[in-house]
C-alpha positions as CSV (number, residue, x, y, z in Angstrom):
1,X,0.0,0.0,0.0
2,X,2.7,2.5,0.8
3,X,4.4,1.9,-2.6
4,X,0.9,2.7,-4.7
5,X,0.7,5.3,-2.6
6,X,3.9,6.5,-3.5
7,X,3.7,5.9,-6.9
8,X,0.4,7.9,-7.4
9,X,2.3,11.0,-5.8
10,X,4.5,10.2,-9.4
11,X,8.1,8.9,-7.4
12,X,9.1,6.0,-9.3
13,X,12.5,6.3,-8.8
14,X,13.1,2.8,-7.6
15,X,16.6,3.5,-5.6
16,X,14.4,6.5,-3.6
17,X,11.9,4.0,-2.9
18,X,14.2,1.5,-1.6
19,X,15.6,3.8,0.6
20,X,11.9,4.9,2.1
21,X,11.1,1.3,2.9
22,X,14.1,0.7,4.9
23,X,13.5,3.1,7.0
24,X,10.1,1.8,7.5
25,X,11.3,-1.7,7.7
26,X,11.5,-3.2,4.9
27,X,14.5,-6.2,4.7
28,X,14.2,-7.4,1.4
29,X,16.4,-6.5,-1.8
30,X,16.2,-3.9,-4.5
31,X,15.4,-7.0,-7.5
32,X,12.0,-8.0,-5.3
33,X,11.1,-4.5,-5.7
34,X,12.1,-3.6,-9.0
35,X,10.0,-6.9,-10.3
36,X,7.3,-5.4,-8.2
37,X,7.7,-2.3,-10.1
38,X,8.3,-3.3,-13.9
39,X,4.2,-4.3,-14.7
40,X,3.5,-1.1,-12.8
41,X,5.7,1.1,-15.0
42,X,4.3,-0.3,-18.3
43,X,0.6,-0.2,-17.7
44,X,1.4,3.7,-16.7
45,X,3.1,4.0,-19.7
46,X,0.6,2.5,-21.9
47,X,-2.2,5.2,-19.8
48,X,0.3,8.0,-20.8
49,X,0.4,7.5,-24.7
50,X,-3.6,6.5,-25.2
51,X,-4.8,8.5,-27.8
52,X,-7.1,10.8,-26.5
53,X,-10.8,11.7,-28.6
54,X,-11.8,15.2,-29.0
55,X,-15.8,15.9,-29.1
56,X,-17.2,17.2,-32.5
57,X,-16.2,20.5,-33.4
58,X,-14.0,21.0,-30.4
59,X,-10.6,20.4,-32.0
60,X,-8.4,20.4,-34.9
61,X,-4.5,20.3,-35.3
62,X,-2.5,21.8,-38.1
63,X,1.4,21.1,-39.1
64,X,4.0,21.9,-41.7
65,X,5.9,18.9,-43.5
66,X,8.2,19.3,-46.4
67,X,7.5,16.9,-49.2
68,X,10.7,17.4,-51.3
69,X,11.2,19.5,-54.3
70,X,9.1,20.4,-57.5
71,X,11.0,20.9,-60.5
72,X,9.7,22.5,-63.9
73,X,11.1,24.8,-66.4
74,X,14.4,24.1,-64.9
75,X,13.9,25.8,-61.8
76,X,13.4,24.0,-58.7
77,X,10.8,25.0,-55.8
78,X,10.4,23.5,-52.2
79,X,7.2,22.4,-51.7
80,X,5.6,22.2,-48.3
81,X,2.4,20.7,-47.1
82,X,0.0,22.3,-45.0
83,X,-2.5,19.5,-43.1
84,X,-5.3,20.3,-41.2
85,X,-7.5,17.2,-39.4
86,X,-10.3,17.6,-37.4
87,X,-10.1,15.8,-34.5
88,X,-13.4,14.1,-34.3
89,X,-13.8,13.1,-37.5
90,X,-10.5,13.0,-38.8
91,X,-11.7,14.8,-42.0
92,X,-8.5,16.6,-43.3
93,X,-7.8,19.1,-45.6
94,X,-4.5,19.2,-47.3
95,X,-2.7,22.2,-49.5
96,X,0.9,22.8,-51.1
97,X,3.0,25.6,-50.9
98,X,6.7,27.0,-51.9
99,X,7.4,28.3,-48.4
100,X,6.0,28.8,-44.7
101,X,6.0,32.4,-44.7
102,X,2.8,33.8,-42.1
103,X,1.0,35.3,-44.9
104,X,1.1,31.9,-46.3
105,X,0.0,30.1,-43.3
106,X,-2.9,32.5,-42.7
107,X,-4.5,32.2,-46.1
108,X,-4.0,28.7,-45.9
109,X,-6.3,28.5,-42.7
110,X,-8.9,30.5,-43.9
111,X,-8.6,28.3,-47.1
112,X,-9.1,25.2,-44.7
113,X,-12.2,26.9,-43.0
114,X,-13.7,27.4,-46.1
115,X,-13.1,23.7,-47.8
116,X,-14.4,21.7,-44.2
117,X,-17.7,24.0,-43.9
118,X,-16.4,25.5,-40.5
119,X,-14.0,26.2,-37.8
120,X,-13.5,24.5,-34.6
121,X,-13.5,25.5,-30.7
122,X,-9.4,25.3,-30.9
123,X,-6.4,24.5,-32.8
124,X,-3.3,22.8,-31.8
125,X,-0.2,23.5,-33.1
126,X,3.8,22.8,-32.7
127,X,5.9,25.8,-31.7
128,X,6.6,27.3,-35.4
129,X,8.1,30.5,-35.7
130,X,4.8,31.5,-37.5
131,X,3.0,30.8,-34.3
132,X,5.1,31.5,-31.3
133,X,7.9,33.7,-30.9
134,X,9.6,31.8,-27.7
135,X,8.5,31.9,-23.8
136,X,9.4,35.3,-21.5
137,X,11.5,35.6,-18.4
138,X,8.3,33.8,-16.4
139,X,8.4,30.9,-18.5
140,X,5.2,31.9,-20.4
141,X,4.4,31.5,-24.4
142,X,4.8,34.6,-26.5
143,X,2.8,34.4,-29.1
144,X,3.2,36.0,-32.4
145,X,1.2,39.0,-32.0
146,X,0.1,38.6,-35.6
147,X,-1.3,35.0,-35.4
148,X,-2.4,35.7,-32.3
149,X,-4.4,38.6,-33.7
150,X,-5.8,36.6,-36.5
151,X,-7.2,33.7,-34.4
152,X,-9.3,36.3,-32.0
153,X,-10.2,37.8,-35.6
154,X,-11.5,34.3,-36.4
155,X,-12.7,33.4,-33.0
156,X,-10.7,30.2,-32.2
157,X,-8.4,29.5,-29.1
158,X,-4.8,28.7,-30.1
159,X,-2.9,25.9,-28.0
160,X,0.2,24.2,-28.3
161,X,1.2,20.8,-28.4
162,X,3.7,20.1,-25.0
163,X,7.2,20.0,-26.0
164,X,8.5,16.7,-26.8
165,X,5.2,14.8,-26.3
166,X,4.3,14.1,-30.4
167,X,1.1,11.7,-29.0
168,X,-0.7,15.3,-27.8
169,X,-0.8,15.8,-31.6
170,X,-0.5,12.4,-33.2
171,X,-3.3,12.8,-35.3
172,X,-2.0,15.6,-37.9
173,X,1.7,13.8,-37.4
174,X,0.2,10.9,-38.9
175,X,-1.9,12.7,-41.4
176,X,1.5,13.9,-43.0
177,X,3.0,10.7,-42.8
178,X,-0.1,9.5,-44.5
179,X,0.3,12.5,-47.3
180,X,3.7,11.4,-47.8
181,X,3.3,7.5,-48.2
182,X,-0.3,7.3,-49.8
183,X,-0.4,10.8,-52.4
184,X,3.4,11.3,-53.4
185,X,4.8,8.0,-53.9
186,X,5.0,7.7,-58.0
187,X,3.7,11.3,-58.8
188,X,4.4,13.5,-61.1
189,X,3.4,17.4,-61.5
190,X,4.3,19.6,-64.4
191,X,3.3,22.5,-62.0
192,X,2.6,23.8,-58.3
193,X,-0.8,24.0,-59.6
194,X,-0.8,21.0,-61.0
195,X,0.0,19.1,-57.9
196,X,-2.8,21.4,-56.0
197,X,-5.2,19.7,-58.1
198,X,-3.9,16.6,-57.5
199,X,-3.9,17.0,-53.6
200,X,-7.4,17.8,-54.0
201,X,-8.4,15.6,-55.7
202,X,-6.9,12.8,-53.3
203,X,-8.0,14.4,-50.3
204,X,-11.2,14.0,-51.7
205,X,-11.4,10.7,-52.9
206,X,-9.1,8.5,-51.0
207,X,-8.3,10.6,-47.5
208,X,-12.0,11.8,-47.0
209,X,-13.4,8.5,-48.0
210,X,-12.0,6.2,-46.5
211,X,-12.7,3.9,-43.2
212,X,-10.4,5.5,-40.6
213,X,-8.1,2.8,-39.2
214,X,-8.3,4.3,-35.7
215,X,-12.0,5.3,-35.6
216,X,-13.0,2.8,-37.6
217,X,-15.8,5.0,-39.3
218,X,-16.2,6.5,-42.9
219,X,-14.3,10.2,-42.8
220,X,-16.8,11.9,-45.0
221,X,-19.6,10.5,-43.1
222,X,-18.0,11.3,-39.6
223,X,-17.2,14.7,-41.1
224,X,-21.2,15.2,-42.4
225,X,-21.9,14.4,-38.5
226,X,-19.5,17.1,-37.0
227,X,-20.1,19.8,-39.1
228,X,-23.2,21.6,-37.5
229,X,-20.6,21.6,-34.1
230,X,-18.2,23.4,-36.5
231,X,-18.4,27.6,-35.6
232,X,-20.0,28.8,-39.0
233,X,-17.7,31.5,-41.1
234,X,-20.9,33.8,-41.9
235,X,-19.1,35.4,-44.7
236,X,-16.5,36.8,-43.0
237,X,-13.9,38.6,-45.3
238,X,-10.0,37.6,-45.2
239,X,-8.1,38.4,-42.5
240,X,-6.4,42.2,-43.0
241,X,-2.5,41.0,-43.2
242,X,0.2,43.4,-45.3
243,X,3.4,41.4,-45.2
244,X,6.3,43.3,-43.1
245,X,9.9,42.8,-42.6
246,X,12.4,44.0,-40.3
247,X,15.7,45.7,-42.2
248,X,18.6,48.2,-40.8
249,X,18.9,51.2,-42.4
250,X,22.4,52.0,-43.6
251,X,24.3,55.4,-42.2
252,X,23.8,56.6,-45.2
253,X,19.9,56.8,-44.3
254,X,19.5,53.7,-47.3
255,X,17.3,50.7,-46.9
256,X,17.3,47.3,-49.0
257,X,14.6,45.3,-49.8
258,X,14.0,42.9,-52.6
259,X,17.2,43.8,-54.5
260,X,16.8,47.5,-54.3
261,X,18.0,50.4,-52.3
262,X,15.5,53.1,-51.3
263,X,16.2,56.2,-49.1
264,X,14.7,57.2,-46.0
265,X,14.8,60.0,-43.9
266,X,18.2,60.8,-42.6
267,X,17.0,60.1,-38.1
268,X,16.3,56.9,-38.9
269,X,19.7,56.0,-40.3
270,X,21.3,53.0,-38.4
271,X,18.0,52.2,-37.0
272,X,15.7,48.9,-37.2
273,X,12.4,50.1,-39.2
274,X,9.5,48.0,-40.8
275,X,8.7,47.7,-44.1
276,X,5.6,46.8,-45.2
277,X,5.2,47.1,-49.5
């Protein structure tokens, strides 16, 4: 009894336990105990990692994977893939880009709203530059004040997956593994837009319609279910964003930005400004 009891507290340390007992009495050795341990350790282990189910409409997860390079008209482009799953349902929406820029990431979200008839409660997400900017002197996320802006804007809560604990968002991770090893194997694109009408296409007819291996229910009809939980988009316009980047202007009050030099007053020479085209 004292040893569950201990264990519930969370010390598992087997050489601190050892030492507790003998001071309560106990003459036996350290193997007895750490057999008396070992089934206790992996049915808490196998509690930690069960996947956990999200009600419909409460939750979906997003992520960034890179899928390789595109190449046409002799000139090669990265291509990234931008997943979105709703949690109940599992219903995903998928789209391909040339870089992970926040302008990029935005429009892809409202692109994602638009394509699964809704937006949920909350959104997870893993701690991309595009989402947070690090944690202050208290330990405390700082968001990107941009993407932070834009999900009140939209009217969904941001959260973030805990640091080195992929099962909190195993269900996007997989999606991407899933993109990767079902869509791309074989393909061929003569274009970015080509392969967008690919990924649509797919998504569509093999990701969305299929019986999901871990729910064990069709996607589409799942999806059909959750979407009157889903917050309605009433015909909201696109979120406000100009693109800006941070530069230092030159002492001789100059500025460059895409491959040009343009003058600005002479006080703010040396300084950091923002430019925004």
């Amino acid at each position: 009894p004292y040893l569950d009891q201990r264990l519930s507290a969370g010390v598992w340390n087997a050489v601190v336990l050892l030492r507790e007992l003998r001071e309560r009495g106990y003459t036996g050795g350290y193997s007895i105990l750490k057999a008396y341990l070992h089934p206790k350790r992996q049915a808490a282990r196998a509690v930690a990692v069960r996947r956990f189910e999200t009600l419909p409409g409460q939750q979906a997860q997003v992520d960034w994977g890179h899928l390789g390079t595109l190449e046409a008209a002799e000139r090669r482009q990265p291509i990234w893939g931008f997943v979105i799953t709703l949690g109940h349902s599992r219903a995903m929406y998928a789209d391909v880009a040339t870089d992970q820029r926040l302008e990029t990431f935005l429009r892809l979200h409202e692109a994602a709203f638009e394509a699964l008839g809704g937006m949920p409660q909350e959104i997870l997400y893993n701690r991309a530059k595009t989402v947070v900017l690090g944690t202050d002197e208290r330990g405390e996320v700082r968001w990107h004040p941009i993407f932070l802006d834009f999900a009140r804007s939209w009217g969904f809560r941001p959260r973030l997956c805990r640091p080195y604990r992929a099962q909190t968002k195993g269900k996007v991770e997989s999606g991407i593994r899933y993109l990767r090893g079902s869509f791309l194997p074989g393909r061929e694109a003569s274009s970015l837009e080509d392969l967008r009408s690919q990924l649509r296409a797919w998504v569509a007819g093999v990701a969305n319609a299929r019986v999901h291996g871990t729910t064990h229910n069709v996607v589409r009809e799942a999806w059909q279910a959750e979407q009157p939980h889903l917050q309605p988009l009433g015909g909201r316009a696109p979120y406000p964003y100009v693109p800006e980047v941070r530069r230092r202007v030159g002492r001789d009050a100059y500025v460059a930005y895409g491959a040009n030099r343009s003058s600005v007053p002479w006080t703010a020479a040396g300084c950091e400004v923002w430019i925004r085209e």
